[in-house]
C-alpha positions in Angstrom: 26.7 -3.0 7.5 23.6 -1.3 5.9 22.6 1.8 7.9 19.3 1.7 9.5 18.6 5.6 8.3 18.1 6.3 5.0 19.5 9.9 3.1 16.2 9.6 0.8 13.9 11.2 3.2 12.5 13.3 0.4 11.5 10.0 -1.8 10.1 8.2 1.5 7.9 11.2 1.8 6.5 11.6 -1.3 6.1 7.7 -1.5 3.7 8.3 1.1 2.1 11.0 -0.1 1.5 8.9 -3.6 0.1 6.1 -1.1 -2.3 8.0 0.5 -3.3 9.7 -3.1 -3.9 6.3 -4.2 -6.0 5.2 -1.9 -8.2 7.9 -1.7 -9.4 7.6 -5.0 -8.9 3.7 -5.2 -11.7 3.7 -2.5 -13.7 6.5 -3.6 -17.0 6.6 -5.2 -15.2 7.1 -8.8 -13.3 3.9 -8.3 -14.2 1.0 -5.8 -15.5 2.9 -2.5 -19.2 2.3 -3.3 -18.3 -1.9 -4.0 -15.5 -2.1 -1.2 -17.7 -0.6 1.5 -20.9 -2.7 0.4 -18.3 -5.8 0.1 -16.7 -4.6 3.7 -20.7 -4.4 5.4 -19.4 -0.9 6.5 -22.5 1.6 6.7 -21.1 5.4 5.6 -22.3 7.1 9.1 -19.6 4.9 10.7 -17.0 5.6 8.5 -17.4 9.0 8.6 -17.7 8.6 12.7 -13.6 6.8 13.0 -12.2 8.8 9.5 -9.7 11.1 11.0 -8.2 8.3 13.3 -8.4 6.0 10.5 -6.4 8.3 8.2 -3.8 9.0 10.6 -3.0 5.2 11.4 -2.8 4.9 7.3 -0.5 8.1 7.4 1.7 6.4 9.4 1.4 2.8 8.0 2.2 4.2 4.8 5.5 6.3 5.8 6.4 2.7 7.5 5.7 0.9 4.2 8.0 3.8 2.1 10.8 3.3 4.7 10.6 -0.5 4.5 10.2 -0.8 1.1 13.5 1.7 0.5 15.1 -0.8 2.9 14.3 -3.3 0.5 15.7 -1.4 -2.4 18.8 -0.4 -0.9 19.3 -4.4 -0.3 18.3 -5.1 -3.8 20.4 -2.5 -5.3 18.1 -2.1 -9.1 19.7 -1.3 -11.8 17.2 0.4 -13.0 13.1 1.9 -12.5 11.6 -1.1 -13.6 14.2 -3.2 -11.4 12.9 -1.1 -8.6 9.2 -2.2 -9.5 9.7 -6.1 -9.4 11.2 -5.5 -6.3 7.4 -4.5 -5.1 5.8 -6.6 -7.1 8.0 -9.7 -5.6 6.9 -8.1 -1.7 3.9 -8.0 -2.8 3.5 -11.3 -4.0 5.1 -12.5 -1.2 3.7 -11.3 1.3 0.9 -9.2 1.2 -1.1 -11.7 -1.3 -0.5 -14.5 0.5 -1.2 -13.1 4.1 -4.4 -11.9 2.5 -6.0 -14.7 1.0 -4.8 -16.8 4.0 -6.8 -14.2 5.9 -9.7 -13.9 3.7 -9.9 -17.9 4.0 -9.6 -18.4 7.8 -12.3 -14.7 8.1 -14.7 -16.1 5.2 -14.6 -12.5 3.6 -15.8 -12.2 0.1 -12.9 -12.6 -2.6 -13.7 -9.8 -4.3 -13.3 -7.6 -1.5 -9.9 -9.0 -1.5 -9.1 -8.5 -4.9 -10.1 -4.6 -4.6 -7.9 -4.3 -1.4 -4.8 -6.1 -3.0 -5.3 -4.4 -6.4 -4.9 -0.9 -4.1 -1.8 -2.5 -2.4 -0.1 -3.5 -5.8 -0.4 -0.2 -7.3 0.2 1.5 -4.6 3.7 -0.4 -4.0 4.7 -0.2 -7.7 4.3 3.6 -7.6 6.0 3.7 -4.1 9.1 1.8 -5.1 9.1 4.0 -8.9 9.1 7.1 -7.1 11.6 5.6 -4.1 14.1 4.6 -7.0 13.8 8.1 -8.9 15.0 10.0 -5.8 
């Protein structure tokens, strides 16, 4: 029976950390901010207004994702780092592109708002699952 704890605390946090690196410059104005929040119909004075609540519930939902996805790698058992990365890719294929497209169908958002959000979410769980492997 697989034990519901984990003894890679130290990976799980840095895989969170590297999530919440990621996304900060994935949606700043070096990378895709400026398109994302133009794509999104989000005005900046109302980002700004919700940030620090908005940051903490992607805090969390990223330490969830880290956890999860060391679940998954514990299951999976790689043999090796880039093992470790299919594994995310696979997830991510599986479930976060297909959720998302079925949701950017059914909510008539743009596509390429979608593409910015899943290109975050690949990257973010390759790096996630490289660093979960390495410790």
């Amino acid at each position: 029976m697989l034990e519901f704890f984990t003894n890679n605390w130290q990976g799980i946090v840095l895989a969170t950390v590297a999530s919440m690196a990621i996304g900060t410059l994935w949606y700043s104005k070096l990378m895709f901010g400026v398109q994302w929040q133009k794509l999104a119909k989000l005005k900046a004075k109302d980002m700004k207004k919700g940030m620090p609540k908005a940051m903490l519930v992607m805090l969390v939902m990223a330490f969830v994702s880290a956890f999860v996805l060391q679940r998954f790698l514990v299951i999976s058992n790689p043999e090796d780092i880039l093992s470790a990365i299919k594994v995310a890719i696979w997830l991510w294929l599986g479930f976060v592109l297909t959720y998302t497209l079925g949701n950017v169908v059914f909510e008539k958002r743009p596509l390429q708002l979608a593409v910015i959000n899943l290109g975050n979410q690949l990257i973010t769980l390759c790096v996630m699952a490289a660093i979960l492997y390495s410790f």
